[in-house]
VOPAGU-2260 file (C-alpha; in pm, 1 decimal, decimal comma):
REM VOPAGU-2260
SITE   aa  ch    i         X         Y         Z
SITE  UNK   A    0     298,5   -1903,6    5999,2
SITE  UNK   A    1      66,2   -1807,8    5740,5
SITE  UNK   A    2      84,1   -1593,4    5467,7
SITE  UNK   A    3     -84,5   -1292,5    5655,9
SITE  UNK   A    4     149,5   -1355,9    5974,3
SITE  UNK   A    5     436,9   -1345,0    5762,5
SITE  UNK   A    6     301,3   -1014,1    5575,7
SITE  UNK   A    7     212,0    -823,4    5911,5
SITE  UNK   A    8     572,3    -965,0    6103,6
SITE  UNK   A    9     787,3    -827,2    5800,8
SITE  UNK   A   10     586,5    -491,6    5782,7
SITE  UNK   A   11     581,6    -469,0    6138,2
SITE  UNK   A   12     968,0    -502,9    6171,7
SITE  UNK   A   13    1012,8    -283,3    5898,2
SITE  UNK   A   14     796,0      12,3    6121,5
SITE  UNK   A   15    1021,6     -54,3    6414,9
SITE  UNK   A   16    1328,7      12,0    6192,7
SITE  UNK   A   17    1199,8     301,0    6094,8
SITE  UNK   A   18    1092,4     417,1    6449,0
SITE  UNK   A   19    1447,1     346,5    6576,3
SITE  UNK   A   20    1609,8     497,5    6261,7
SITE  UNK   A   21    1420,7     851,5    6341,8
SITE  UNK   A   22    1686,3    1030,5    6553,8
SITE  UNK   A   23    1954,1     905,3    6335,2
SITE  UNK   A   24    1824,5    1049,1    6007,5
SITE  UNK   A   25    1733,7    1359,6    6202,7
SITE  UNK   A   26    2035,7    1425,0    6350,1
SITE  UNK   A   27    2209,9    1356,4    5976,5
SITE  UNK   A   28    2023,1    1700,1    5880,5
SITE  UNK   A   29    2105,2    1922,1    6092,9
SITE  UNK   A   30    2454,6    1797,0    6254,9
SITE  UNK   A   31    2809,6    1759,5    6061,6
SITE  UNK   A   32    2972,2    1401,3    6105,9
SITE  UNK   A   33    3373,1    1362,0    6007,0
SITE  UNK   A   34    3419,2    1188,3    5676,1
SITE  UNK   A   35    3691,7    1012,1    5790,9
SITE  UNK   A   36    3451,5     888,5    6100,0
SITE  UNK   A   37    3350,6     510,2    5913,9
SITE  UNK   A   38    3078,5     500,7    6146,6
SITE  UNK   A   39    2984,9     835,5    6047,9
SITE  UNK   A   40    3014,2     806,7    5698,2
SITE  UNK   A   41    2745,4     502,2    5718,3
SITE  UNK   A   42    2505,7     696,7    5918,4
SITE  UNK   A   43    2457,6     969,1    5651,4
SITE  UNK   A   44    2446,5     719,5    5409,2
SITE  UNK   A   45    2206,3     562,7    5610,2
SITE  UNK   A   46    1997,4     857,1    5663,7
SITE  UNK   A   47    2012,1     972,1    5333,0
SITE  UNK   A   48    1837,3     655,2    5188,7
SITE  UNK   A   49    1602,9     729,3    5499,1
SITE  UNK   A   50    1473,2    1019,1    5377,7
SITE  UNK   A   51    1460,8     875,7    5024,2
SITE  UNK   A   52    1161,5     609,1    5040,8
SITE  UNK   A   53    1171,3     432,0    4712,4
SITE  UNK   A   54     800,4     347,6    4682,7
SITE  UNK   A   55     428,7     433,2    4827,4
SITE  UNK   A   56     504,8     133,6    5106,8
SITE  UNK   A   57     823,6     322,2    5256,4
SITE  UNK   A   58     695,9     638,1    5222,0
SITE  UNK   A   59     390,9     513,4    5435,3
SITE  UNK   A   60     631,0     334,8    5687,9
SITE  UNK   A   61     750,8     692,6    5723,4
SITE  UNK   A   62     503,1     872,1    5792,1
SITE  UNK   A   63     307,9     632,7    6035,1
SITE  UNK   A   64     656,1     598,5    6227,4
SITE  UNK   A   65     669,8    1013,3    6222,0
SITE  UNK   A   66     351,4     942,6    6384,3
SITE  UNK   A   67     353,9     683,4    6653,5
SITE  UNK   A   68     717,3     670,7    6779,2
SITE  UNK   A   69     606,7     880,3    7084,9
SITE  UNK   A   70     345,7     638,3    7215,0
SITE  UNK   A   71     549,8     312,0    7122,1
SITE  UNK   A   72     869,1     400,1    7294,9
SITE  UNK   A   73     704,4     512,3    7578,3
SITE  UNK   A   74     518,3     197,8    7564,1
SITE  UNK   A   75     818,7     -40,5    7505,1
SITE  UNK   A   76    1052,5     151,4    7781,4
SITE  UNK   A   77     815,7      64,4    8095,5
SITE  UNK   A   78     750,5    -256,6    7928,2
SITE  UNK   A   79    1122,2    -343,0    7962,1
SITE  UNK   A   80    1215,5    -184,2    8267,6
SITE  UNK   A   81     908,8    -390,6    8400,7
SITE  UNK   A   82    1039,7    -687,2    8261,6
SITE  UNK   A   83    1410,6    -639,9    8370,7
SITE  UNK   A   84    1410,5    -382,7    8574,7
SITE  UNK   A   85    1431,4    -578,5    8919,2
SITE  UNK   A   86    1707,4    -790,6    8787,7
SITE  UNK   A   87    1904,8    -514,4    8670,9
SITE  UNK   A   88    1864,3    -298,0    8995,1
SITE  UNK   A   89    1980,0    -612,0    9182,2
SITE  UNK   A   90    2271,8    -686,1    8975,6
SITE  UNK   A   91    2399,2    -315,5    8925,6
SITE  UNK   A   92    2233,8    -161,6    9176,0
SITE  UNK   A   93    2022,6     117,3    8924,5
SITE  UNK   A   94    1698,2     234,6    9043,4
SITE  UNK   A   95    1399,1     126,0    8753,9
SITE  UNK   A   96    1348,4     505,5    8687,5
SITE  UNK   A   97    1723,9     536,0    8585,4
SITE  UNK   A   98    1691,1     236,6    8369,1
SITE  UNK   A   99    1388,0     452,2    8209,6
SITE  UNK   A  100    1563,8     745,5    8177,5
SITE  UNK   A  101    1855,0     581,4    8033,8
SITE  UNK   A  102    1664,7     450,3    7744,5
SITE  UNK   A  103    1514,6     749,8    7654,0
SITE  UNK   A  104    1861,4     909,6    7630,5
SITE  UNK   A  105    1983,1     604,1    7465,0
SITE  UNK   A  106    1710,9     605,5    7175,1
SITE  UNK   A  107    1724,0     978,2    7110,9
SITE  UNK   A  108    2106,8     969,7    7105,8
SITE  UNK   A  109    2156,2     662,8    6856,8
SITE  UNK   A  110    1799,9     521,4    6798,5
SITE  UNK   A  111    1861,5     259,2    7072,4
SITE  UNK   A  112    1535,5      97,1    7130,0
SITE  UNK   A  113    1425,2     -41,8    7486,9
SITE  UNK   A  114    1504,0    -396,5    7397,6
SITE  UNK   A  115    1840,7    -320,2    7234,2
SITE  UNK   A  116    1897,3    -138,6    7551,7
SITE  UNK   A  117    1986,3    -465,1    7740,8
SITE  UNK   A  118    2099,4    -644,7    7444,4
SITE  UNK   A  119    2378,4    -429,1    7437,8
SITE  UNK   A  120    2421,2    -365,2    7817,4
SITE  UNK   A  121    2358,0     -43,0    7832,6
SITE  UNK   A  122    2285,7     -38,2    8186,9
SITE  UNK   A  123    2628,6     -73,8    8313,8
SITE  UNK   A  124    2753,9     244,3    8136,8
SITE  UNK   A  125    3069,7     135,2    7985,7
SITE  UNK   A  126    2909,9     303,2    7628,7
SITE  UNK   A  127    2650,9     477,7    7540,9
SITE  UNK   A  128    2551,9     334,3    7262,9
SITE  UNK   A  129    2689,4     485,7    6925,7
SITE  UNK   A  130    2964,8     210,6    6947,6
SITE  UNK   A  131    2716,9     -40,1    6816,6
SITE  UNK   A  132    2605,5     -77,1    6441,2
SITE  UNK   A  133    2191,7    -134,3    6456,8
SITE  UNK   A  134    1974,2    -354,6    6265,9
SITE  UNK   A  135    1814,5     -32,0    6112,9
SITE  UNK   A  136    2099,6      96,8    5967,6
SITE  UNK   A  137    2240,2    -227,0    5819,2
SITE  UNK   A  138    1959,2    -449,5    5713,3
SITE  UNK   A  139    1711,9    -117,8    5601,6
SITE  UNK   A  140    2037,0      92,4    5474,1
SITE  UNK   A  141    2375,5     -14,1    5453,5
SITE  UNK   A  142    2330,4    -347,7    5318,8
SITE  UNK   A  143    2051,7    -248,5    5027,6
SITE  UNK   A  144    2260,2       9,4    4963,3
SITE  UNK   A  145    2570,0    -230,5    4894,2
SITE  UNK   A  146    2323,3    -490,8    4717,1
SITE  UNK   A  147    2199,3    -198,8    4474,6
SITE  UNK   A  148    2564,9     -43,7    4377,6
SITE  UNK   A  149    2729,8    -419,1    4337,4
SITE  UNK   A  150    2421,4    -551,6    4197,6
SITE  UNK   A  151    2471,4    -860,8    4414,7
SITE  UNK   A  152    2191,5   -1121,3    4279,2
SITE  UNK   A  153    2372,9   -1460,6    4359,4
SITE  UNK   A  154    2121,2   -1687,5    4553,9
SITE  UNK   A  155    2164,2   -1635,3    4956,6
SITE  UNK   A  156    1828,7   -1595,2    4984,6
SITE  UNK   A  157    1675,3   -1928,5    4841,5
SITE  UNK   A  158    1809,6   -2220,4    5037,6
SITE  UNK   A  159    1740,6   -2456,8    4740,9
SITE  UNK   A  160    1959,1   -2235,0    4483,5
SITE  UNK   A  161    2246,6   -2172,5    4736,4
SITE  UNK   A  162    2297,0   -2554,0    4796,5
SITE  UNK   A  163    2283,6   -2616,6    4404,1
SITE  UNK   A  164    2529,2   -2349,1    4318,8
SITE  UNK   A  165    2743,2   -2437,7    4638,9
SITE  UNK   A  166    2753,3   -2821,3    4487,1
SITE  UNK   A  167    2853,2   -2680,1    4143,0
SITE  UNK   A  168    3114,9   -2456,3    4274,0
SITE  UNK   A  169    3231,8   -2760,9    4493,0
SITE  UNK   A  170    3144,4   -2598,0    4817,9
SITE  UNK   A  171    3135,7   -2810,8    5100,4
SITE  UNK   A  172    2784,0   -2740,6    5192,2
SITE  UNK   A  173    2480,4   -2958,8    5330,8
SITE  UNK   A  174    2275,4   -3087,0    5022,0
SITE  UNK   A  175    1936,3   -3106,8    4940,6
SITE  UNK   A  176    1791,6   -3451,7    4968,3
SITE  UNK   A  177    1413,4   -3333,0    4766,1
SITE  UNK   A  178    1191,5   -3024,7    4758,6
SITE  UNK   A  179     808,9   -2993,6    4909,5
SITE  UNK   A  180     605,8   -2749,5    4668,4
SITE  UNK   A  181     270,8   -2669,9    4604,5
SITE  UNK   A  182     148,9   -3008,7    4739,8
SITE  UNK   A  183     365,6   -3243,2    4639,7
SITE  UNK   A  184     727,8   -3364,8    4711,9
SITE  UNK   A  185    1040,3   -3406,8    4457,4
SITE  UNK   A  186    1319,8   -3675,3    4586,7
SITE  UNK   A  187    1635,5   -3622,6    4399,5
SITE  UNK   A  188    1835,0   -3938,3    4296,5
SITE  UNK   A  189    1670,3   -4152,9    4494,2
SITE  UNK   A  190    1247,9   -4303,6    4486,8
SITE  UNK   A  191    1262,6   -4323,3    4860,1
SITE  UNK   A  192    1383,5   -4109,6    5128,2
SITE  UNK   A  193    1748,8   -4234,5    5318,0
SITE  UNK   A  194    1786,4   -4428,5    5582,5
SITE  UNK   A  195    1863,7   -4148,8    5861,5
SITE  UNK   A  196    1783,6   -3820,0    6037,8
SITE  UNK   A  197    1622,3   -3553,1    5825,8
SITE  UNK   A  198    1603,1   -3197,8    5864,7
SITE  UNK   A  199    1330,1   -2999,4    5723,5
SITE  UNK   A  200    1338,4   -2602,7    5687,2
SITE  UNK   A  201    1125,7   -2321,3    5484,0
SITE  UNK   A  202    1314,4   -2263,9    5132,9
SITE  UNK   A  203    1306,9   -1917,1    5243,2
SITE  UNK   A  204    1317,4   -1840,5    5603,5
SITE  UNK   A  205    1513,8   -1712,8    5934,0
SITE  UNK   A  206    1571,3   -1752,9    6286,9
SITE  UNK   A  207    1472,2   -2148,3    6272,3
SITE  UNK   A  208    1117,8   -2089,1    6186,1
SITE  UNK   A  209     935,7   -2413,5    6074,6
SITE  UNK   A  210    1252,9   -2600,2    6072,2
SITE  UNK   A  211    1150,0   -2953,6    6220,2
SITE  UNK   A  212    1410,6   -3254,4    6299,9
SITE  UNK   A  213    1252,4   -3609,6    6222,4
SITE  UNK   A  214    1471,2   -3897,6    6343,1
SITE  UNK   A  215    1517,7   -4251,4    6148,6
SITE  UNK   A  216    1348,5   -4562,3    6301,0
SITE  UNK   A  217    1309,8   -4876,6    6227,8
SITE  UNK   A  218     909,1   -4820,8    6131,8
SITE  UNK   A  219     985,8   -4459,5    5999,4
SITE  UNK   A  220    1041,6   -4129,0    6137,7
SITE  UNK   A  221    1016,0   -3971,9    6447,4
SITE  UNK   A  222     898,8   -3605,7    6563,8
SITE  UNK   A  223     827,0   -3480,4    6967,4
SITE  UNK   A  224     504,4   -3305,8    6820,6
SITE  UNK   A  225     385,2   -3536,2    6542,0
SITE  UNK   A  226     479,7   -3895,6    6701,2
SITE  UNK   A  227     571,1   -4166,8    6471,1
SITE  UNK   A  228     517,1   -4167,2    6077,7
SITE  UNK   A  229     568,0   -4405,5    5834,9
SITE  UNK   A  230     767,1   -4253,3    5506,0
SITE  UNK   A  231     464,3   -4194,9    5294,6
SITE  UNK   A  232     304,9   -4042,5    5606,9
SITE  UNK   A  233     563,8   -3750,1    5624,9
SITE  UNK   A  234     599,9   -3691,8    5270,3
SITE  UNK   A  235     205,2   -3665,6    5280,3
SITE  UNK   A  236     242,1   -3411,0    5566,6
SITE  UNK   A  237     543,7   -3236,7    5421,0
SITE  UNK   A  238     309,4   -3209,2    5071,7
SITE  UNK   A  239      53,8   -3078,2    5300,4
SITE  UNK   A  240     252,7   -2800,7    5406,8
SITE  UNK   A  241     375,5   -2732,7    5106,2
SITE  UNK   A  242      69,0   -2573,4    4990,4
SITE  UNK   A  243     183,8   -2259,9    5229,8
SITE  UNK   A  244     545,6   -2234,3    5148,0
SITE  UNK   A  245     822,9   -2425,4    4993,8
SITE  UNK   A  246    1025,4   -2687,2    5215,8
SITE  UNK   A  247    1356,8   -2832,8    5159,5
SITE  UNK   A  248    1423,9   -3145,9    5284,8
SITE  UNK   A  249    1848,4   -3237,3    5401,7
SITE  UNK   A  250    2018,8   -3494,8    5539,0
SITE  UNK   A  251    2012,4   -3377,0    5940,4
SITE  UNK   A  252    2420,0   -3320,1    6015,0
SITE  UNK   A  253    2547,8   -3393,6    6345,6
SITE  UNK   A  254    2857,0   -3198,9    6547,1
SITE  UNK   A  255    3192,4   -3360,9    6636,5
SITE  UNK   A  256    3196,2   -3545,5    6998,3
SITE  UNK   A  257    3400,4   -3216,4    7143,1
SITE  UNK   A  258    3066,0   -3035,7    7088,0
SITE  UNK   A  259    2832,3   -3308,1    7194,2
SITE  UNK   A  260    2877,0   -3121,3    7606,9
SITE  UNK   A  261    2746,1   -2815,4    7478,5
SITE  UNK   A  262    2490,0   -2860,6    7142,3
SITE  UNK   A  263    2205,5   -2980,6    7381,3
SITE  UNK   A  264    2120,0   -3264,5    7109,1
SITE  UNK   A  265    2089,2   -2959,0    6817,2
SITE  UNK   A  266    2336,3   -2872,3    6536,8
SITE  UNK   A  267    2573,3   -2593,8    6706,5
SITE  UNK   A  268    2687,3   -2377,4    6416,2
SITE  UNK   A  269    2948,9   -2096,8    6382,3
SITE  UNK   A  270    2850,1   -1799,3    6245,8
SITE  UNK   A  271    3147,0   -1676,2    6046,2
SITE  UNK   A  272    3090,9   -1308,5    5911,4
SITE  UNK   A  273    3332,2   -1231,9    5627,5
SITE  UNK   A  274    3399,8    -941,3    5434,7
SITE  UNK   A  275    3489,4    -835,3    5091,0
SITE  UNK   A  276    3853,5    -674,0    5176,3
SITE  UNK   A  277    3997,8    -336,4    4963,8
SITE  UNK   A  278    4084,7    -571,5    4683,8
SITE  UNK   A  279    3783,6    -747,7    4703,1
SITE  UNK   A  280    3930,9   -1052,0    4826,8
SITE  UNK   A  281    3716,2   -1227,2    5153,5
SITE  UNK   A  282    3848,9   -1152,7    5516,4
SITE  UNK   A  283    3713,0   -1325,7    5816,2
SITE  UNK   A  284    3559,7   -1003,2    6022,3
SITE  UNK   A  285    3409,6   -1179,9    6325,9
SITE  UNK   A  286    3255,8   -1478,8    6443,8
SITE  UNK   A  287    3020,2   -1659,4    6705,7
SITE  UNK   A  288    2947,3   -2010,5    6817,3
SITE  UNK   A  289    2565,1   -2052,9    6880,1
SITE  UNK   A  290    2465,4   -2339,8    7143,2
SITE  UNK   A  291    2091,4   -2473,0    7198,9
SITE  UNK   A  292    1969,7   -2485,5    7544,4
SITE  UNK   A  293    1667,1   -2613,0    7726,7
SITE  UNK   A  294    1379,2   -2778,3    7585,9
SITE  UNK   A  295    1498,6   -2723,9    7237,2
SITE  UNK   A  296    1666,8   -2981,3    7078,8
SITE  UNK   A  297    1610,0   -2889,2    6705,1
SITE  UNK   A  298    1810,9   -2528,4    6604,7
SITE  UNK   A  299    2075,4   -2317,1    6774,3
SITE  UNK   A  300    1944,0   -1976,8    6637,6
SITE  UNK   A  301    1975,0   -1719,9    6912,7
SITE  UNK   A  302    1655,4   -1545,7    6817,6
SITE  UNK   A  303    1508,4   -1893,8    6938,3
SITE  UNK   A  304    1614,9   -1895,9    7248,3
SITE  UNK   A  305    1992,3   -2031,6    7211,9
SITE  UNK   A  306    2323,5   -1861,1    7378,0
SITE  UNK   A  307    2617,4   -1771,1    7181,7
SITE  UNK   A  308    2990,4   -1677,3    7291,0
SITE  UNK   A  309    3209,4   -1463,9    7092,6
SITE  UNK   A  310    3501,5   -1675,0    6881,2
SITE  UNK   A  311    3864,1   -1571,5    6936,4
SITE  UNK   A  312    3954,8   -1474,7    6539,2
SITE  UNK   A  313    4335,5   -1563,5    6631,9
SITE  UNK   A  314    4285,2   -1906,0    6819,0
SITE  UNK   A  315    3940,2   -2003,9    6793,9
SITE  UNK   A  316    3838,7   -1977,0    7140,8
SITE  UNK   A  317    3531,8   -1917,9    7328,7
SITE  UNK   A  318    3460,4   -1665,3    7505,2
SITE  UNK   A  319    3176,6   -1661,7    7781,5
SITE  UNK   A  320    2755,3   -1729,0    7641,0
SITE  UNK   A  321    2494,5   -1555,3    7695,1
SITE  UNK   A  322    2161,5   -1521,6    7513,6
SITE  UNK   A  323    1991,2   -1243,9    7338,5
SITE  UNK   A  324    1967,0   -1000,5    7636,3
SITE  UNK   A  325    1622,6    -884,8    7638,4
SITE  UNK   A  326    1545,8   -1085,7    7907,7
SITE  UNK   A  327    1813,7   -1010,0    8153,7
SITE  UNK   A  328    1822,8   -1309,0    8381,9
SITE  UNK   A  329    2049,9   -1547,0    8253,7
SITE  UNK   A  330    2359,7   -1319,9    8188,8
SITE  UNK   A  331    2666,5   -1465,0    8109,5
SITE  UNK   A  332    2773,8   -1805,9    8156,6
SITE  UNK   A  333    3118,1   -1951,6    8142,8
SITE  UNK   A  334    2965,0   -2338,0    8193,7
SITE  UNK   A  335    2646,9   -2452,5    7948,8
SITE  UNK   A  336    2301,6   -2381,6    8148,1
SITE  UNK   A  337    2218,9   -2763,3    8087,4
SITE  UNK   A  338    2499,3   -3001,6    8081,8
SITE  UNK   A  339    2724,5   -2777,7    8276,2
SITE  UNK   A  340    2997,1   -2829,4    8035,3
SITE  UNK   A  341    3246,5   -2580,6    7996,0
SITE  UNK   A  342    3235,5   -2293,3    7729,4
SITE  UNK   A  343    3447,4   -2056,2    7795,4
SITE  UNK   A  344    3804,9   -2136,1    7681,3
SITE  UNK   A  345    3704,1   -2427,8    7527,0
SITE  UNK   A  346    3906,6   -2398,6    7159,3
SITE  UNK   A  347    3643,2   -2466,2    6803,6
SITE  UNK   A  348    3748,9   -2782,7    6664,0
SITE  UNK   A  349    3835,9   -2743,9    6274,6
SITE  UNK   A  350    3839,6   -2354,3    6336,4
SITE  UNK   A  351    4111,9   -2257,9    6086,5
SITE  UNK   A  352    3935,0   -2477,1    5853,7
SITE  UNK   A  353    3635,2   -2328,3    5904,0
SITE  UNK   A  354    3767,2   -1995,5    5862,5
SITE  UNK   A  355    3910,8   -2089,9    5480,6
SITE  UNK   A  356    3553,5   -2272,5    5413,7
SITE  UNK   A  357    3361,8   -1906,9    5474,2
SITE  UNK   A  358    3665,9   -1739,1    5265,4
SITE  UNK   A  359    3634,1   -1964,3    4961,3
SITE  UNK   A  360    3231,9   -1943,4    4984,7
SITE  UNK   A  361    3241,8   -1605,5    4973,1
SITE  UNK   A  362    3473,4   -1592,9    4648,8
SITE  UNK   A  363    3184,1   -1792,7    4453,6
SITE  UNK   A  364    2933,5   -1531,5    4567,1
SITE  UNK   A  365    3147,9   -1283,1    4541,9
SITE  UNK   A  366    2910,7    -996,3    4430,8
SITE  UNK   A  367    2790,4    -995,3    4793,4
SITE  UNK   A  368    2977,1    -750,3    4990,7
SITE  UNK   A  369    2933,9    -899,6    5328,2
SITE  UNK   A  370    2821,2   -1293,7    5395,7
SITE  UNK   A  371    2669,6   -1430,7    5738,9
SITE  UNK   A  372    2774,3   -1814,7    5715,5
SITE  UNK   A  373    2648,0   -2083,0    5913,4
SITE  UNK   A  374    2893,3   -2370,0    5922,2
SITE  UNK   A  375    2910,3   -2682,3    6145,1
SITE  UNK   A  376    3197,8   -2830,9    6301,6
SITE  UNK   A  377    3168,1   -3222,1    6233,5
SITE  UNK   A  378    3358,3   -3556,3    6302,9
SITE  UNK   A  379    3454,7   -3499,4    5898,5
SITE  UNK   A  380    3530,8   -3141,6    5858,1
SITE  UNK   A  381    3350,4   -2821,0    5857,3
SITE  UNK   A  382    3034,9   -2758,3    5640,6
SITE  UNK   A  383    2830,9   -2510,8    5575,6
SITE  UNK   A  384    2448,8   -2506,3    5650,9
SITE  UNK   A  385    2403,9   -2150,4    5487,7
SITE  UNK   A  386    2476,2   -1841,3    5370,2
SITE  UNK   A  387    2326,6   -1481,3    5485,4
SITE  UNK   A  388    2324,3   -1179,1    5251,2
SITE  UNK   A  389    2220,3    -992,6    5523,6
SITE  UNK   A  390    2387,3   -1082,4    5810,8
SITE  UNK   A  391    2277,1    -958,0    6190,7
SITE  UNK   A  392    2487,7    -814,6    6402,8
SITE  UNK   A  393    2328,5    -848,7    6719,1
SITE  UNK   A  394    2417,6   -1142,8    6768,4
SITE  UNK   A  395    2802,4   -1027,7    6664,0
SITE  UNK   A  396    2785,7    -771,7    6912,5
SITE  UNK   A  397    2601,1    -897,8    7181,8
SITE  UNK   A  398    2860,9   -1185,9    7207,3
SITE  UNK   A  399    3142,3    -979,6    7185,7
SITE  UNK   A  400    3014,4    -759,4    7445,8
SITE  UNK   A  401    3137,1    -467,4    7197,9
SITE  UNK   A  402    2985,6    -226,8    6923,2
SITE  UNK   A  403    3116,3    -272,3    6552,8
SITE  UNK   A  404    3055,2      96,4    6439,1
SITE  UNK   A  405    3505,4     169,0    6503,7
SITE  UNK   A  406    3592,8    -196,1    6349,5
SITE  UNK   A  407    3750,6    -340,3    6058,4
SITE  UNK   A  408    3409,0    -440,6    5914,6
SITE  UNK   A  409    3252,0     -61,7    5944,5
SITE  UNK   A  410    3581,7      56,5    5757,4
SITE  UNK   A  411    3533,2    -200,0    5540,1
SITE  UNK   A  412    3143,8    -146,6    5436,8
SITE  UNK   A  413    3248,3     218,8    5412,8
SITE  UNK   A  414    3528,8     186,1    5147,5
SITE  UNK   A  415    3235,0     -26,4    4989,4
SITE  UNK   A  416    3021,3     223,7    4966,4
SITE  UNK   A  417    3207,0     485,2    4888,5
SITE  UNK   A  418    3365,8     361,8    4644,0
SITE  UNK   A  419    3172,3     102,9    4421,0
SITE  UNK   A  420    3017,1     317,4    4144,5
């Protein structure tokens, strides 16, 4: 993705956040939440650093949302009910224009959009959707509002810095085996790259985008879209891309043979969400395991395409998969979609471990409030792949089947906020 893509995607996002974000910041002025409410309490937190753009770009975002909401969830609401609307009606028996209805009531009631509308089943009315925490108000309110009071700066969001201060703070994390940079490529300790499976990812990226898996042969290294290359031949093509962003380059780590059933050849990684406690200490809030499926064989991310089941915080067991939502065909799976392995039930190897990994991570960034961790159960232990500062949810909550706005993590983020100065 080039550098205009990348401009347009993150402004884009940022529009739909504020399009979803409307009724919530509106309702903030004109109707009086309980204090003692924590999803309450980070709503009108949320709403007032709505209304408080903190530069010309925001304020624009604002007013162009103010502007087009109308016509774009209009737009997006027969768009989905097109798109899932048959499947729905079939499996619930609710008529397309009740699904339409429905979201309209569900956006002006909590800023549900149409796709988040499915995500979060909706459609079978057990909630209406306040019970959930949305993107808008975490990743374009609650959590810049935690970075600014703490002023967090450890590095979570450069892949290269994590895994350096991770290996200084003896953190069992993935390491770096060289960096691709403005055209050319860096090995550390070594002239030549190792002998075995490399993974190569954007030093600052998310969802799996331009991550690429290259397997060791006997002539080189191997790639489904690029063929065969010689060593000199990837680090010329690695240098190559360079030139648009940064690219780290890792030793590729493989899952323990219990997860071999159900990783579809890809790295299946937990995603542990802790939380800085009332005495600042890290607490394991929830977690997911995230399973590849299909024709991809490289990354587990959910956003491209994988499944995820909810982790049981007590025993470490699965729970039943599904995938993002906004397509609503799959549904949920006990048994993986490919291998036909089963999920549900089936207990994380190394999960206590795992657990303790994300808790003593998160005490050597520890001027991050909350911490998304990716970390991979393998034949040696858990490890982590990386860190989040600003973890999603969806995928939480999705997998849980369940909103997180009357949890231990929303009390948690609102003694944060309320209390560090």
């Amino acid at each position: 993705m080039g550098r205009t893509a990348r401009w347009a995607t993150r402004h884009g996002e940022r529009m739909v956040y504020r399009v979803a974000g409307l009724p919530v910041a509106v309702s903030a002025l004109f109707v009086a939440h309980p204090d003692n409410e924590p999803a309450a309490y980070l709503r009108a937190a949320y709403a007032s650093h709505f209304w408080n753009p903190e530069d010309l770009s925001e304020l624009t975002e604002l007013l162009i949302a103010s502007l087009i909401w109308p016509a774009g969830l209009v737009a997006a609401a027969a768009w989905f009910v097109w798109k899932n609307g048959a499947t729905v009606r079939n499996r619930l028996g609710k008529s397309r224009a009740r699904q339409f209805v429905e979201q309209m009531n569900a956006y002006f009631s909590a800023g549900i959009l149409p796709p988040w509308y499915y995500m979060f089943e909706l459609p079978d009315g057990r909630c209406c959707g306040r019970e959930f925490l949305n993107r808008f108000e975490t990743k374009r309110g609650i959590y810049p509002l935690l970075r600014k009071k703490s002023g967090a700066s450890s590095p979570l969001d450069d892949k290269l810095a994590f895994a350096e201060c991770c290996r200084l703070h003896r953190v069992h994390a993935v390491p770096v085996i060289g960096l691709a940079s403005h055209g050319g490529v860096k090995l550390f300790d070594a002239e030549h790259l190792p002998e075995t499976d490399l993974f190569v990812k954007p030093v600052r990226g998310t969802g799996g985008s331009g991550a690429e898996r290259w397997d060791h042969r006997e002539n080189g290294f191997s790639e489904p879209h690029a063929g065969l290359l010689t060593e000199r031949e990837l680090l010329a093509r690695l240098a190559a891309r360079s030139r648009r962003r940064p690219i780290l380059l890792q030793p590729r780590i493989e899952n323990c043979a219990e997860l071999s059933a159900i990783n579809n050849g890809a790295l299946s990684t937990l995603r542990i969400v802790t939380c800085l406690d009332e005495r600042r200490r890290p607490e394991v809030v929830a977690a997911v395991m995230r399973m590849a499926i299909g024709d991809n064989h490289r990354v587990d991310n959910f956003h491209a395409g994988g499944i995820a089941a909810a982790v049981d915080l007590d025993h470490g067991a699965l729970g039943p998969a599904s995938d993002l939502g906004m397509d609503a065909r799959l549904g949920w799976v006990d048994r993986h979609p490919d291998s036909g392995a089963q999920i549900t039930g089936r207990t994380v190897p190394w999960w206590r471990e795992a657990c303790a990994l994300a808790e003593r991570a998160h005490r050597v960034f520890d001027d991050r409030t909350i911490v998304g961790w990716d970390i991979a159960p393998t034949e040696d232990g858990p490890i982590i792949v990386e860190g989040n500062g600003s973890p999603d949810l969806d995928i939480v909550q999705r997998a849980m089947r369940s909103g997180l706005a009357d949890s231990r993590l929303s009390r948690l983020l609102t003694h944060h906020l309320a209390t560090v100065p």
